[in-house]
C-alpha positions in Angstrom: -13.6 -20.3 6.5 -10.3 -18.4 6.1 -9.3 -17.0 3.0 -5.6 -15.5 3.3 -7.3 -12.1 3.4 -8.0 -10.7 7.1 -9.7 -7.9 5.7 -12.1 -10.7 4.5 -12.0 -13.1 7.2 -13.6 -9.4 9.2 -15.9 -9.3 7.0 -15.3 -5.8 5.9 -16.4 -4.2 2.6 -14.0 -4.2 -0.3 -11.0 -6.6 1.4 -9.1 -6.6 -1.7 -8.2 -2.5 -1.4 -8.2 -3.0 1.7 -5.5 -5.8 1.4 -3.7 -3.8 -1.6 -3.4 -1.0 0.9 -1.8 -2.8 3.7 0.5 -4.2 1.7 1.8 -0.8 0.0 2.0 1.2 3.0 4.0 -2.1 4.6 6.3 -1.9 1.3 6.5 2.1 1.9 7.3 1.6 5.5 10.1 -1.0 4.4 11.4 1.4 2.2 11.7 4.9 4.6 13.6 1.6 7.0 16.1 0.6 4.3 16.7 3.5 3.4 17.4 5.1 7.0 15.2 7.8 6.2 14.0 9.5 9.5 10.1 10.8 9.4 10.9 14.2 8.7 13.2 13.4 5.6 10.8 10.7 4.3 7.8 13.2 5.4 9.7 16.0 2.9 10.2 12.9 0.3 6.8 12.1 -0.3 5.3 15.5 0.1 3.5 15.0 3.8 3.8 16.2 7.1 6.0 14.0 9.5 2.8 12.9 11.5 1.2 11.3 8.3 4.8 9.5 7.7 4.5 8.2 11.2 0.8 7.3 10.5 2.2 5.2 7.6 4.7 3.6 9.8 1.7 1.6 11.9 0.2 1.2 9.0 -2.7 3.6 9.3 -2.9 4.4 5.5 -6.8 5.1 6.0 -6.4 8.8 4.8 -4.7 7.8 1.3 -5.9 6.2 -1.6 -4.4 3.4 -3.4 -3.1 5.7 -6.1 -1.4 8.4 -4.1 0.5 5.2 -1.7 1.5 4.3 -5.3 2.8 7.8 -5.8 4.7 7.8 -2.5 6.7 4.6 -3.4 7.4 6.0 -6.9 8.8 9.2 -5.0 11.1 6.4 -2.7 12.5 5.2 -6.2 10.6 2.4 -6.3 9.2 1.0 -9.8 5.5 0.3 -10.0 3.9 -1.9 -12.5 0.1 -2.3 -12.8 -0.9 -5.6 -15.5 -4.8 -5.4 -16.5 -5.7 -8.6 -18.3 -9.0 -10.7 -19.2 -10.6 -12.5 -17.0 -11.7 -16.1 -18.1 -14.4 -15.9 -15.8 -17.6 -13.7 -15.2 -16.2 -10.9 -12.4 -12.5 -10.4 -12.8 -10.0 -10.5 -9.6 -7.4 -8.3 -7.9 -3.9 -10.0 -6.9 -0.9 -8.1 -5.5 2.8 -9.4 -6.5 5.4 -7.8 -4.4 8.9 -8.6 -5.8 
């Protein structure tokens, strides 16, 4: 049964980070793009070397956690906005909301 998460459809352990790093180092990627930031500026940007930017660009974020790709978008001028509430249920949920 599919689920919307591929990362889950696989199988593999924790899909959800998984799925919240795909999509930040897609929005990243966007952003260098937009921006017409070549590697070496976006490299100099974020603080990495231009191989790791280009890493980023096929979305290879395997190296970086979660916080740090949310550090790197910060860095591209991007605002980041993190909501924690109850859950009405036993094990609380992660959901991503790109605007």
């Amino acid at each position: 049964m599919r689920c919307g998460n591929v990362f889950a459809d696989l199988g593999l352990p924790h899909p959800e980070q998984e799925q919240l790093r795909a999509e930040r180092t897609l929005r990243i990627y966007c952003t260098i793009r937009q921006r017409n930031l070549t590697q070496t500026q976006a490299g100099k940007i974020l603080g990495i070397s231009q191989p790791h930017v280009s890493a980023l660009a096929r979305n290879r974020a395997g190296n970086f956690p979660v916080g740090r790709l949310l550090d790197f978008l910060t860095a591209l001028c991007q605002n980041v906005e993190i909501t924690v509430r109850p859950a009405h249920k036993e094990q609380g949920e992660m959901s991503v909301v790109l605007i």
